[in-house]
N, C-alpha and C positions, 0 to 999 in steps of 0.2 A: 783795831777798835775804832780807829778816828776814823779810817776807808768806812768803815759800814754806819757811822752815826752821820758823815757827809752824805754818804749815798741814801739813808733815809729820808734826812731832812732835805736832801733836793729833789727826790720823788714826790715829797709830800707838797712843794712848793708848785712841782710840776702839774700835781694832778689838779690842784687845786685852780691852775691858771691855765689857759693852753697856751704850746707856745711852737711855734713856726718852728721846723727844724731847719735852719742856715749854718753857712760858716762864715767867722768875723777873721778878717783881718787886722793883728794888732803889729804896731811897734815900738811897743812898751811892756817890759817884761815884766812889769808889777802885775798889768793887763790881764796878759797873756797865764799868771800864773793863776791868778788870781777865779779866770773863767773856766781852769779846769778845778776848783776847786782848793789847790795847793797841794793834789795830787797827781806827780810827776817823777818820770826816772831822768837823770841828768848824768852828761857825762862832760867834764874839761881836758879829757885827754893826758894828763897829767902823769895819770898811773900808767900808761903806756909805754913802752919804750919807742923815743922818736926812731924812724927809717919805717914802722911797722906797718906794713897794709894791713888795711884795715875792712875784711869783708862782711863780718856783724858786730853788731853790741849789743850781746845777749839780756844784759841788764835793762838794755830800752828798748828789746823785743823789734827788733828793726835789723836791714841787710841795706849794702850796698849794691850795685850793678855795678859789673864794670866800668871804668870810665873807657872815652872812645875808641882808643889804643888796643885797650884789654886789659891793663893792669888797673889795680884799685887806687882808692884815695888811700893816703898815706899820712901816719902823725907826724909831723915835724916839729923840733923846736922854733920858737919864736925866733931867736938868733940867724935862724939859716934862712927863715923865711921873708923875714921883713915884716912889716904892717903893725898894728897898734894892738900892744901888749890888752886882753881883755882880763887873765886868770892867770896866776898860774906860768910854767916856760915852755909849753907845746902847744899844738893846734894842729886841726886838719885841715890839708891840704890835697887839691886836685891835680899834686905834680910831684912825679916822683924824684925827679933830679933837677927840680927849678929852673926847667930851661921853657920859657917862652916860643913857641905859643903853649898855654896849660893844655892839660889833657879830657877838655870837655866837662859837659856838668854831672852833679851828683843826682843818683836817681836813686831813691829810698822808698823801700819797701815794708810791709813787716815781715818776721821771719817764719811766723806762722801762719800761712796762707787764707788761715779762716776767718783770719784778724783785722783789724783795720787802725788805721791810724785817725784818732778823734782830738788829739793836739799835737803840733808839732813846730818848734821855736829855735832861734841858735842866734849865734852874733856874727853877724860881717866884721872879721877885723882886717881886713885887709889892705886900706888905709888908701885907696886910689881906684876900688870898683863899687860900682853898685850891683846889688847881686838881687835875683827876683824868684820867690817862692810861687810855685804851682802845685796845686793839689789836685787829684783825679781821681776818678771811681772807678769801677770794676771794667768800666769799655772803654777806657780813657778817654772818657768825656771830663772836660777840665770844669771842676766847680770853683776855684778861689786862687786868686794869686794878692799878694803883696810886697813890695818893694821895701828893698834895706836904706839906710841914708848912704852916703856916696862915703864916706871914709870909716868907722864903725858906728854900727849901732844894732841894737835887737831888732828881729824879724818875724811872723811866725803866723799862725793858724790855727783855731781851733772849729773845728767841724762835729755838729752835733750826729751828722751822718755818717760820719767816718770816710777815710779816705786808703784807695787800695796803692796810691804812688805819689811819691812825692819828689818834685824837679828841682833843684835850685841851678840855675841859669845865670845870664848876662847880661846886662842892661847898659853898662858902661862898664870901660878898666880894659885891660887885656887879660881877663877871663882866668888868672891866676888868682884862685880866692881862698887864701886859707879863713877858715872858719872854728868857731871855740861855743864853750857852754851851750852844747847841745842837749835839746830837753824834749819827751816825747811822754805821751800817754795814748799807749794802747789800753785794750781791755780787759787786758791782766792787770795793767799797772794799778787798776781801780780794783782787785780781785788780786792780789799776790797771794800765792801758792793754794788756792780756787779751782772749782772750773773757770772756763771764761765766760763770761756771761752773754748774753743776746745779744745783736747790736740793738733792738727797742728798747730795752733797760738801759743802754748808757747813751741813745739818744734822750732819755724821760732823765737819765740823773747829770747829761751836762747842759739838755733844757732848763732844770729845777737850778746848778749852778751858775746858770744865764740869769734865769732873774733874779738871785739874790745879789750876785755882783752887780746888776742894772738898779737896783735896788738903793744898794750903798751909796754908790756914786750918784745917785738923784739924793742921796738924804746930805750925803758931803756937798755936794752944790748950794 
């Protein structure tokens, strides 16, 4: 009931106003939750058992790619890892037996091919890399990247177009980046157990959540 009275009122804001379809990079996760509405799937790795590869998370409608090697990202506890506790005593990590050099970046997908990714956010905790988000469309043409703070902090992306891959990379560190409080909305997540909806209707309902959040923050000011 709250999905469908948000997805109203942000239709009705949208039709009412036009508005550009872009993606914002945020790194503030009030921001970031805030611009998909406060609707989002989230995972902390927690209910996992650490060692576990990890090649989807059904729950956030998302897959991973192999990392460079061939084998996947992997939960790890914080204890074996290192880096700066975010949640919680696990996190994901791009190394399976914590030997340097790590095993390349994360490249996330959705796991239903028809789908796309219109927000997607997490924490750098890795406490000595900076880590950098890219998002791409269907011909991997890159639409949006933004940059994590160098020892942790939130990260992320919301795209009103939606995004068919998403890179997180290196920018500093030696490329060993466990990462935590992963948060995504695909088109179900707006739609749980629905069909999936268009991608025009959830560019028009996270355009209509754009201006309301743009909205607020100009009346808080």
């Amino acid at each position: 009931m709250r999905t469908a009275t948000l997805r109203a009122a942000a239709i009705a804001v949208a039709m009412a106003l036009p508005v550009a379809v872009q993606a914002t990079p945020y790194t503030d996760e009030a921001a970031w939750r805030a611009a998909v509405g406060g609707v989002y799937a989230f995972e902390n790795f927690d209910g996992i058992t650490a060692g576990t590869d990890v090649n989807q998370l059904n729950a956030l409608g998302i897959q991973f790619d192999p990392l460079n090697d061939g084998t996947q990202p992997t939960v790890q506890a914080y204890a074996n890892t290192g880096g700066v506790v975010r949640s919680g005593s696990n996190n994901l990590l791009n190394d399976r037996d914590f030997a340097l050099p790590a095993r390349g970046p994360y490249v996330i997908r959705p796991i239903d091919t028809n789908d796309l990714l219109f927000g997607i956010g997490l924490w750098n905790v890795g406490g000595d890399d900076t880590l950098r988000m890219s998002i791409y469309d269907a011909n991997d043409g890159l639409i949006e990247q933004v940059v994590s703070a160098a020892s942790i902090g939130f990260f992320g992306i919301v795209n009103a177009g939606g995004a068919a891959k998403v890179v997180i990379d290196f920018v500093g560190g030696n490329g060993y980046a466990p990462v935590d409080d992963l948060q995504t909305a695909v088109r179900r997540t707006f739609d749980p157990g629905g069909s999936v909806p268009e991608p025009a209707s959830l560019t028009l309902l996270l355009g209509g959540l754009g201006l309301v959040a743009a909205r607020r923050r100009r009346r808080a000011s």
